[in-house]
DOLO-410451 format. One record per atom (N, C-alpha, C): residue number from 0; residue in three letters; atom name; x, y, z. Coordinates in steps of 0.02 Angstrom, whole numbers. Example, Ala and Ser with C-alpha at 12.3 -4.5 7.8 and 13.67 -1.06 7.14 Angstrom:
DOLO-410451
(r 0, 'Ala', 'N', (660, -284, 390))
(r 0, 'Ala', 'CA', (615, -225, 390))
(r 0, 'Ala', 'C', (660, -165, 390))
(r 1, 'Ser', 'N', (642, -112, 354))
(r 1, 'Ser', 'CA', (684, -53, 357))
(r 1, 'Ser', 'C', (645, 2, 394))
***
This chain:
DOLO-410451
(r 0, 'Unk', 'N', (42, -59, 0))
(r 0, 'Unk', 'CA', (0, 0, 0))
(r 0, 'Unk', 'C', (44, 62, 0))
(r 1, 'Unk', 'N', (25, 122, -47))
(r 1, 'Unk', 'CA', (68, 164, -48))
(r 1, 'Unk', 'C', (30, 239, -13))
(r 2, 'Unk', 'N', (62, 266, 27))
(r 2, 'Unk', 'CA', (35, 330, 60))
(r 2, 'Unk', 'C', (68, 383, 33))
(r 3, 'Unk', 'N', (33, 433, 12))
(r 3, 'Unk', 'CA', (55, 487, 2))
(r 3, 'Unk', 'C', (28, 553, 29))
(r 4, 'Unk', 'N', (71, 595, 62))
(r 4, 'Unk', 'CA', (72, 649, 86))
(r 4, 'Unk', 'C', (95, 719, 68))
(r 5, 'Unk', 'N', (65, 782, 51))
(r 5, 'Unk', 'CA', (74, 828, 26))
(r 5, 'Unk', 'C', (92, 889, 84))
(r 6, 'Unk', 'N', (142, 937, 64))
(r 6, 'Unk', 'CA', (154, 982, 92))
(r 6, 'Unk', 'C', (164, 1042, 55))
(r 7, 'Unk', 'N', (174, 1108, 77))
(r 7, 'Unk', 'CA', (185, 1175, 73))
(r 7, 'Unk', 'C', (141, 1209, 27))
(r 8, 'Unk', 'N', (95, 1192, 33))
(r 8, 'Unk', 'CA', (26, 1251, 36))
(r 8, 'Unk', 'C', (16, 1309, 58))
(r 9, 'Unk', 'N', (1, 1368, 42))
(r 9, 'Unk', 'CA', (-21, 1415, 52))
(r 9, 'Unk', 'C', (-55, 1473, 30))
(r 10, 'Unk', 'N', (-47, 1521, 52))
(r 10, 'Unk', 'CA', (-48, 1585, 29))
(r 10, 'Unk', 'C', (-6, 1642, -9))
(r 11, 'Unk', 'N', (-20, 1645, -52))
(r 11, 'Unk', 'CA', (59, 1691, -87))
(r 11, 'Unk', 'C', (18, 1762, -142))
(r 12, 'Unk', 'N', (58, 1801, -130))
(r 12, 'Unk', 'CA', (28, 1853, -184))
(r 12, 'Unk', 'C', (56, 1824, -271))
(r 13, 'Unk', 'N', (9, 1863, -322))
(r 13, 'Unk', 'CA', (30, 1840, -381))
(r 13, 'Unk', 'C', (121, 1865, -399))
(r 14, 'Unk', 'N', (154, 1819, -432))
(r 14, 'Unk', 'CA', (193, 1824, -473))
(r 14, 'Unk', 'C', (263, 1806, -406))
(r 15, 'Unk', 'N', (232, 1760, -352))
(r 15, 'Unk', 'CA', (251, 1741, -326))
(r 15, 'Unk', 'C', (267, 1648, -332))
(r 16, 'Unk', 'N', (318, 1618, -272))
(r 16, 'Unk', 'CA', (326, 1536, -292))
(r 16, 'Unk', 'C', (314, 1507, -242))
(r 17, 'Unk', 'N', (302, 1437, -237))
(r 17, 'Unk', 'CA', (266, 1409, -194))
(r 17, 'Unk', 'C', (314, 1345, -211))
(r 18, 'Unk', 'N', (333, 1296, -158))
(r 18, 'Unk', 'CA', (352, 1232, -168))
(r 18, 'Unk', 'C', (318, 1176, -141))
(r 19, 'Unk', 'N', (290, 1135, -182))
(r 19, 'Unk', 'CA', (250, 1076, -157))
(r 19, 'Unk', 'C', (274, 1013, -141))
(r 20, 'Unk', 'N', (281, 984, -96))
(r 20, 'Unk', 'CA', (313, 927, -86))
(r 20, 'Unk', 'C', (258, 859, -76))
(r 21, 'Unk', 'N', (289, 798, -76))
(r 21, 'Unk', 'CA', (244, 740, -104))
(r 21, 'Unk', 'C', (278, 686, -63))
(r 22, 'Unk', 'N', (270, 655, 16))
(r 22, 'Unk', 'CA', (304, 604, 29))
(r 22, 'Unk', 'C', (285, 542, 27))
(r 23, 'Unk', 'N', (307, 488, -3))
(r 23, 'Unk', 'CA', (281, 412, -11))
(r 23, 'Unk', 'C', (315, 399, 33))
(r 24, 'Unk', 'N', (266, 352, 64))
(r 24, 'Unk', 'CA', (270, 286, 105))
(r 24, 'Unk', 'C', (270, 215, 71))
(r 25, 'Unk', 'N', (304, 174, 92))
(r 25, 'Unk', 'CA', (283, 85, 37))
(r 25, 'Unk', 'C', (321, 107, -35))
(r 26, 'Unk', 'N', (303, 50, -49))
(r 26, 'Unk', 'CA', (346, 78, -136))
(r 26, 'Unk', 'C', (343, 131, -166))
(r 27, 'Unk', 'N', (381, 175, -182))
(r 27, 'Unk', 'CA', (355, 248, -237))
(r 27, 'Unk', 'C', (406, 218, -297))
(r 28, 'Unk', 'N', (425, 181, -307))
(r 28, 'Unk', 'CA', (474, 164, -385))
(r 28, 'Unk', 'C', (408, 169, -454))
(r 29, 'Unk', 'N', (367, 242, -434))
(r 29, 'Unk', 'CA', (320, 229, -475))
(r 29, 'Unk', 'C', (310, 317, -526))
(r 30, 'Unk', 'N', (275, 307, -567))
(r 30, 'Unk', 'CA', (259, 382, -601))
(r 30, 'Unk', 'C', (224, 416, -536))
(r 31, 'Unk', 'N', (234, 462, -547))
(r 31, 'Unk', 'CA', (201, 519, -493))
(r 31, 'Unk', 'C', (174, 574, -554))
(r 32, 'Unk', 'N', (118, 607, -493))
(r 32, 'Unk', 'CA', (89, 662, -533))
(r 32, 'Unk', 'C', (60, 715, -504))
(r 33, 'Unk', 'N', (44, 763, -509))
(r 33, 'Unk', 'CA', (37, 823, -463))
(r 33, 'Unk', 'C', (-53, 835, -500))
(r 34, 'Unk', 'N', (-91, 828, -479))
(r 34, 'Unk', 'CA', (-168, 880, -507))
(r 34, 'Unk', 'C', (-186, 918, -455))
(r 35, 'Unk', 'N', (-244, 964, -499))
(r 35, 'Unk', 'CA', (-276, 1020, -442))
(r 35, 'Unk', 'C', (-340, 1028, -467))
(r 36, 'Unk', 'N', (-383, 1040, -409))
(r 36, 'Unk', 'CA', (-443, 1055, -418))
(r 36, 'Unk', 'C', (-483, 1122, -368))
(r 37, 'Unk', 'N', (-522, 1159, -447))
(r 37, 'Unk', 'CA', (-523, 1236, -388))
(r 37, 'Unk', 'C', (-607, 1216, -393))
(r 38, 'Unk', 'N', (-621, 1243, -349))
(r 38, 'Unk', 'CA', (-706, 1252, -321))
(r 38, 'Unk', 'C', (-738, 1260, -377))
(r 39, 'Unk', 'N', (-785, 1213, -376))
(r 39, 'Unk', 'CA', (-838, 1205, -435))
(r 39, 'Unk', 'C', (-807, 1175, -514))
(r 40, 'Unk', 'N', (-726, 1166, -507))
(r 40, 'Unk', 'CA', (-716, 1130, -572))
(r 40, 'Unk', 'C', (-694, 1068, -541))
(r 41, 'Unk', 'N', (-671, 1031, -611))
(r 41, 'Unk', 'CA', (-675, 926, -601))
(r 41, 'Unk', 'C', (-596, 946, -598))
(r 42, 'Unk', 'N', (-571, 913, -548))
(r 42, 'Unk', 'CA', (-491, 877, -543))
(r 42, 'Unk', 'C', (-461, 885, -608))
(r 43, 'Unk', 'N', (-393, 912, -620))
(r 43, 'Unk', 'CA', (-360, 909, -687))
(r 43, 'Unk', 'C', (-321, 904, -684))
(r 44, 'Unk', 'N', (-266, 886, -724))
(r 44, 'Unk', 'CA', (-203, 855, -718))
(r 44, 'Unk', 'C', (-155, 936, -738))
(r 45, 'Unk', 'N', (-87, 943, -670))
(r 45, 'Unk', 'CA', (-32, 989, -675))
(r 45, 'Unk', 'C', (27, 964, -720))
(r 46, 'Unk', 'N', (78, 909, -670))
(r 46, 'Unk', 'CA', (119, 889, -710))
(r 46, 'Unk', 'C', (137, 803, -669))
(r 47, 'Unk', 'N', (182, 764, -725))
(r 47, 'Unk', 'CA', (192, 705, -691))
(r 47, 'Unk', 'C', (245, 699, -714))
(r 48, 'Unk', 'N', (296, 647, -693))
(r 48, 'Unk', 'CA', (355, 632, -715))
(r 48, 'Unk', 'C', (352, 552, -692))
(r 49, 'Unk', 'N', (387, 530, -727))
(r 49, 'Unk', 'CA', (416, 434, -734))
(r 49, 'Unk', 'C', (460, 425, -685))
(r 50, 'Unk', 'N', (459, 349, -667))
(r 50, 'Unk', 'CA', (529, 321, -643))
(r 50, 'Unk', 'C', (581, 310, -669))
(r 51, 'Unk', 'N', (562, 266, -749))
(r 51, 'Unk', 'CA', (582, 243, -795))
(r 51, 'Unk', 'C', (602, 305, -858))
(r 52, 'Unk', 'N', (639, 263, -898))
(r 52, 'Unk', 'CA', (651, 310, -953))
(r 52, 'Unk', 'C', (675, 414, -940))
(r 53, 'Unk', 'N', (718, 393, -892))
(r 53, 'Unk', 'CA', (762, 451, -875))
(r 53, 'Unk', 'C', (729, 530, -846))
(r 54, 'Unk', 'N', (643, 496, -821))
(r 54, 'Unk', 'CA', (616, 545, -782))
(r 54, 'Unk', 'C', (592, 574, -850))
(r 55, 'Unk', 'N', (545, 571, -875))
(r 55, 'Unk', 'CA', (525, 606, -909))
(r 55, 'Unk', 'C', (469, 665, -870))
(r 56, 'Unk', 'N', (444, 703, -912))
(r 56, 'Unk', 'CA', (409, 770, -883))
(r 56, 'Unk', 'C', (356, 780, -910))
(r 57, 'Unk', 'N', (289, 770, -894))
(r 57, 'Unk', 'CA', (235, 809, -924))
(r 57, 'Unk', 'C', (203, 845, -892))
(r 58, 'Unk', 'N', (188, 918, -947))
(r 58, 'Unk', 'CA', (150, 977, -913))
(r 58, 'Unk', 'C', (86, 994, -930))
(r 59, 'Unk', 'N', (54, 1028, -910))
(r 59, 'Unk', 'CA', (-14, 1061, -919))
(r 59, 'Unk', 'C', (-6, 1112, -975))
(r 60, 'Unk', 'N', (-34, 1123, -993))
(r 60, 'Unk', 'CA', (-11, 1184, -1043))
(r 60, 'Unk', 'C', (-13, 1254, -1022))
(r 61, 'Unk', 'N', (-49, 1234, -958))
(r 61, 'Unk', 'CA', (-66, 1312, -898))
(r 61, 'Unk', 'C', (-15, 1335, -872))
(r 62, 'Unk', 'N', (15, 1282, -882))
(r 62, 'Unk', 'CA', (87, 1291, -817))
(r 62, 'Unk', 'C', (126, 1276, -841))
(r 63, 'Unk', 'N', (174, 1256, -914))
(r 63, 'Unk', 'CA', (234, 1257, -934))
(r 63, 'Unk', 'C', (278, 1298, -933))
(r 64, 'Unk', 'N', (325, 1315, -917))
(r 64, 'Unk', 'CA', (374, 1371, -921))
(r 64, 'Unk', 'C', (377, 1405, -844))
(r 65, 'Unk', 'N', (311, 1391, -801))
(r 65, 'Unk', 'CA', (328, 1420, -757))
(r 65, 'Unk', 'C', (326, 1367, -686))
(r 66, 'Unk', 'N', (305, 1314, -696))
(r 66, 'Unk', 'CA', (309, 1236, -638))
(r 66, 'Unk', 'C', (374, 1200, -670))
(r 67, 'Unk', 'N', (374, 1146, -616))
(r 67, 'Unk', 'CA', (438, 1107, -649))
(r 67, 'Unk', 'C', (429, 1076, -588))
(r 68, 'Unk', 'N', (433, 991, -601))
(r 68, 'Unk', 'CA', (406, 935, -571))
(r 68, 'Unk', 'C', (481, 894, -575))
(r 69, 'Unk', 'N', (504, 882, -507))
(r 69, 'Unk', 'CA', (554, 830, -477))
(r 69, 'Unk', 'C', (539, 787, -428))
(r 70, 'Unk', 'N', (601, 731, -431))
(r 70, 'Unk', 'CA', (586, 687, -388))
(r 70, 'Unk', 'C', (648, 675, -350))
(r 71, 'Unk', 'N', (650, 653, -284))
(r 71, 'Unk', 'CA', (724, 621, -243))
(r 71, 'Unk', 'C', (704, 572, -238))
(r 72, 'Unk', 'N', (732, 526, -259))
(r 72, 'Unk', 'CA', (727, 441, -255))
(r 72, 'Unk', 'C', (729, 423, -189))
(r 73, 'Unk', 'N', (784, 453, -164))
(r 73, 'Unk', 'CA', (833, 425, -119))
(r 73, 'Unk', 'C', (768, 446, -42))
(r 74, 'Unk', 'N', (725, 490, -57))
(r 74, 'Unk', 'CA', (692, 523, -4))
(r 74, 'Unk', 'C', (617, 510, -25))
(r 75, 'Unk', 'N', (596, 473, -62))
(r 75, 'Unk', 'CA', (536, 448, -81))
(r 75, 'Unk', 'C', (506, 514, -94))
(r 76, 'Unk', 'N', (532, 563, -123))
(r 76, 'Unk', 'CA', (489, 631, -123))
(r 76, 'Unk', 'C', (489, 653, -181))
(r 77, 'Unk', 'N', (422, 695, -198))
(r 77, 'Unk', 'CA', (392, 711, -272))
(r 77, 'Unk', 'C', (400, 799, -275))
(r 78, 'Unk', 'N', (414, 841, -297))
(r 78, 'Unk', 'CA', (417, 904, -280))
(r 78, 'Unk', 'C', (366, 952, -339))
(r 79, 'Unk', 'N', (346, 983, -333))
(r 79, 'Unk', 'CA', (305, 1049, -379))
(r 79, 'Unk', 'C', (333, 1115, -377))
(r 80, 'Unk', 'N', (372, 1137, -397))
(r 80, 'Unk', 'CA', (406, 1219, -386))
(r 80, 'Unk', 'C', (355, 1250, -437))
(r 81, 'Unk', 'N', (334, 1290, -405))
(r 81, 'Unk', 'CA', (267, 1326, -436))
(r 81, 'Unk', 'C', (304, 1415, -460))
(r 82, 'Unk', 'N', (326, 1443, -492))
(r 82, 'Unk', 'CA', (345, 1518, -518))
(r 82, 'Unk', 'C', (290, 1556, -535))
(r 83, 'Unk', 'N', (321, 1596, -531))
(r 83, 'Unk', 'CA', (250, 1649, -595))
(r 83, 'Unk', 'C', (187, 1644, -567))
(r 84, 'Unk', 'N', (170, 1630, -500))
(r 84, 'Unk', 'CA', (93, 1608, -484))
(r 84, 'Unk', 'C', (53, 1651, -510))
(r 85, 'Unk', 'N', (-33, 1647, -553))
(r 85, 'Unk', 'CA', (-88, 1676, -539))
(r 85, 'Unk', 'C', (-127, 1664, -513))
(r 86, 'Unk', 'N', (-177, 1713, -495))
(r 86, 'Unk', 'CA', (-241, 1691, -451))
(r 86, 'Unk', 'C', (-263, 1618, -498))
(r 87, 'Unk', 'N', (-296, 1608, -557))
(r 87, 'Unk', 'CA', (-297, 1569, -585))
(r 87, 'Unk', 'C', (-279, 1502, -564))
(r 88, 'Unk', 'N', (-200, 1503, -533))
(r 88, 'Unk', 'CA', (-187, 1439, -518))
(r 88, 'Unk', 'C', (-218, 1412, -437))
(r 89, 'Unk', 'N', (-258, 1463, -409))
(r 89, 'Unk', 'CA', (-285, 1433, -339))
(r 89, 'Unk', 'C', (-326, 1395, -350))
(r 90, 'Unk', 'N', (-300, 1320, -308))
(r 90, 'Unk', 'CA', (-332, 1256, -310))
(r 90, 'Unk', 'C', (-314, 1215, -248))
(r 91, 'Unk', 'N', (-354, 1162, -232))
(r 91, 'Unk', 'CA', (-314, 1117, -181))
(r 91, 'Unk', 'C', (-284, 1085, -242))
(r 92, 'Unk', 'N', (-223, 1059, -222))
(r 92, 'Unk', 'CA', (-161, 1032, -258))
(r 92, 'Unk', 'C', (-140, 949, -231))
(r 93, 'Unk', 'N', (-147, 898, -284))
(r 93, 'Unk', 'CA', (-159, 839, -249))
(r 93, 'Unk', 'C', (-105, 795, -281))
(r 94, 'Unk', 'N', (-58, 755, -258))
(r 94, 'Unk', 'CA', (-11, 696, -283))
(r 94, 'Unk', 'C', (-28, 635, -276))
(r 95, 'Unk', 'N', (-40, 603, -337))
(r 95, 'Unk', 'CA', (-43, 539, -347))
(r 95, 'Unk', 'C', (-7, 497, -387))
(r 96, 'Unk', 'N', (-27, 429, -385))
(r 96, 'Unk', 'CA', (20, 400, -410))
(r 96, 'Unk', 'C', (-28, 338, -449))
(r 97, 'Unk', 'N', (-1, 307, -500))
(r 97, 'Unk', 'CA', (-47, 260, -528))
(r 97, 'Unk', 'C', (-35, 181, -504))
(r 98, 'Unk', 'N', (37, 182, -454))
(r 98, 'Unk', 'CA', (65, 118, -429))
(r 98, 'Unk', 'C', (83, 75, -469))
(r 99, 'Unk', 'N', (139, 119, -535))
(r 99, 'Unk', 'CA', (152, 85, -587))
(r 99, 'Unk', 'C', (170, 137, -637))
(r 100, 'Unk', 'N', (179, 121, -682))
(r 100, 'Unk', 'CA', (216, 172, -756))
(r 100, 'Unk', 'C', (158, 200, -783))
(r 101, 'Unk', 'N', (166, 264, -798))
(r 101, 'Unk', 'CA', (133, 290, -878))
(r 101, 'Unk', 'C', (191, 302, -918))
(r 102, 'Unk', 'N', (153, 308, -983))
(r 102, 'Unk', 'CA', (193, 339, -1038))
(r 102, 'Unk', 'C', (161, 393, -1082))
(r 103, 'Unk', 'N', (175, 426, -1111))
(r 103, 'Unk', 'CA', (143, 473, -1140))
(r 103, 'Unk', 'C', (82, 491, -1120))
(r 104, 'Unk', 'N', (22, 495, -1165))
(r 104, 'Unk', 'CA', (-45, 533, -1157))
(r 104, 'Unk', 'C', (-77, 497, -1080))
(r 105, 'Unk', 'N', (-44, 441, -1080))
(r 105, 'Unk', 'CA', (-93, 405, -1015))
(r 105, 'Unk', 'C', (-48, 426, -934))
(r 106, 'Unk', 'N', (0, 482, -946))
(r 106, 'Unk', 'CA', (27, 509, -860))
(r 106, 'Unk', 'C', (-26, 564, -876))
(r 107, 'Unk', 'N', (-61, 592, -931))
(r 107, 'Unk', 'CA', (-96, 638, -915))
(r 107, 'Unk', 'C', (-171, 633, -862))
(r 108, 'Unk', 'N', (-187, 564, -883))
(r 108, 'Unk', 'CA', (-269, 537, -870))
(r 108, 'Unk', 'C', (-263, 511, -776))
(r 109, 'Unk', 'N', (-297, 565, -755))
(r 109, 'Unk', 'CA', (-317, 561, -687))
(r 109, 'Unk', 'C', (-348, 489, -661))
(r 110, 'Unk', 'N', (-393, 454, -723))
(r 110, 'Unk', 'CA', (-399, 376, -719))
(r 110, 'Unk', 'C', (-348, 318, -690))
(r 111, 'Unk', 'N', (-304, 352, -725))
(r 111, 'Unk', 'CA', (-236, 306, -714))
(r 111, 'Unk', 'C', (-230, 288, -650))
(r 112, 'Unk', 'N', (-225, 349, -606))
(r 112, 'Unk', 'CA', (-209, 376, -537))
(r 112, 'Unk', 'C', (-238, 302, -491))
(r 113, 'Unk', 'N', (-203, 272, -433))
(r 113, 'Unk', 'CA', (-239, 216, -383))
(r 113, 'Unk', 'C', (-241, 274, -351))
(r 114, 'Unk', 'N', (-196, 316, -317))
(r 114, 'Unk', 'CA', (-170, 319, -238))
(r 114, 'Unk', 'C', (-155, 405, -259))
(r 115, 'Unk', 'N', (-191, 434, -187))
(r 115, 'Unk', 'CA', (-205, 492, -194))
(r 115, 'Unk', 'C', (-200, 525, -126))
(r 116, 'Unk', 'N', (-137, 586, -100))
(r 116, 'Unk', 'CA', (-149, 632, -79))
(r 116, 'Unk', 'C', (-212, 651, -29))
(r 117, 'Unk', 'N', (-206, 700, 12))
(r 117, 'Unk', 'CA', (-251, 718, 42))
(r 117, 'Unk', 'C', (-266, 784, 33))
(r 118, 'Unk', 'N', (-223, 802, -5))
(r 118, 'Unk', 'CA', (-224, 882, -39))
(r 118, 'Unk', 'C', (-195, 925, -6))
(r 119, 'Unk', 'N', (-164, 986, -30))
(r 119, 'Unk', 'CA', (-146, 1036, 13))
(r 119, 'Unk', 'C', (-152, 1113, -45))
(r 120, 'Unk', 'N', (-191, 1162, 2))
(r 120, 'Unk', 'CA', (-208, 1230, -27))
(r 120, 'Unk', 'C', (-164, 1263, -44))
(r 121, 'Unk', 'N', (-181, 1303, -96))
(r 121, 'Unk', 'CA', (-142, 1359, -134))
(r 121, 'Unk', 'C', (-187, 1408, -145))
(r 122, 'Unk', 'N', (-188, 1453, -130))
(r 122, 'Unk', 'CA', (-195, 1505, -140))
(r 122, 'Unk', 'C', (-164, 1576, -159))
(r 123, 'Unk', 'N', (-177, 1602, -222))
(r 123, 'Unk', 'CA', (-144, 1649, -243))
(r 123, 'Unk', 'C', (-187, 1716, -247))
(r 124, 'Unk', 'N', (-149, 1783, -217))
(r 124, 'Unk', 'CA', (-199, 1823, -211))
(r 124, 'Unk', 'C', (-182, 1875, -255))
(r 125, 'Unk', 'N', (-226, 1918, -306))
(r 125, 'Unk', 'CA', (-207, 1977, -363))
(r 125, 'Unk', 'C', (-197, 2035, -327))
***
């Protein structure tokens, strides 16, 4: 069974950064993925990255250029460095994992996802 735990949530004015952290418990030798969901919309996918195949990276198109998604093996930990924040991006912010590989279009699909976070807030203020 894999647990995952989210940290550094908050409050930040726009054009400000935020760092999200992601700790597994039990196996994490798995894809990880970061989604968010703001009040009144459906869960959507931020970014995910692989175990396999040299860490690959996928982004949202909301957030390219200004997120960037790592992992420490060694510390079972998933990270979100969030830049450039806008109000826009206030959401609870959730890490999961599918307990196993994606590859391409399918690290995007929240389906994939077993094992899920408990969320942690972001809030960005204009």
């Amino acid at each position: 069974q894999t647990q995952l735990v989210e940290s550094g949530g908050g409050l930040v004015q726009a054009g400000g950064s935020l760092r999200l952290s992601c700790a597994a418990s039990g196996r994490s030798n798995f894809a990880m993925g970061w989604f968010r969901q703001a009040p009144g919309k459906e869960r959507s996918f931020v970014a995910a990255i692989t175990w396999r195949g040299g860490r690959t990276t996928y982004y949202a198109d909301s957030v390219k250029g200004r997120f960037n998604i790592s992992r420490d093996n060694a510390k079972n930990t998933v990270y979100l460095q969030m830049n450039s924040l806008k109000p826009e991006d206030t959401a609870v912010y959730y890490c999961a994992t599918p307990g196993g590989f994606c590859s391409g279009y399918s690290c995007y699909d929240k389906r994939l996802y077993t094992y899920w976070g408990q969320g942690t807030q972001v809030t960005v203020s204009s």
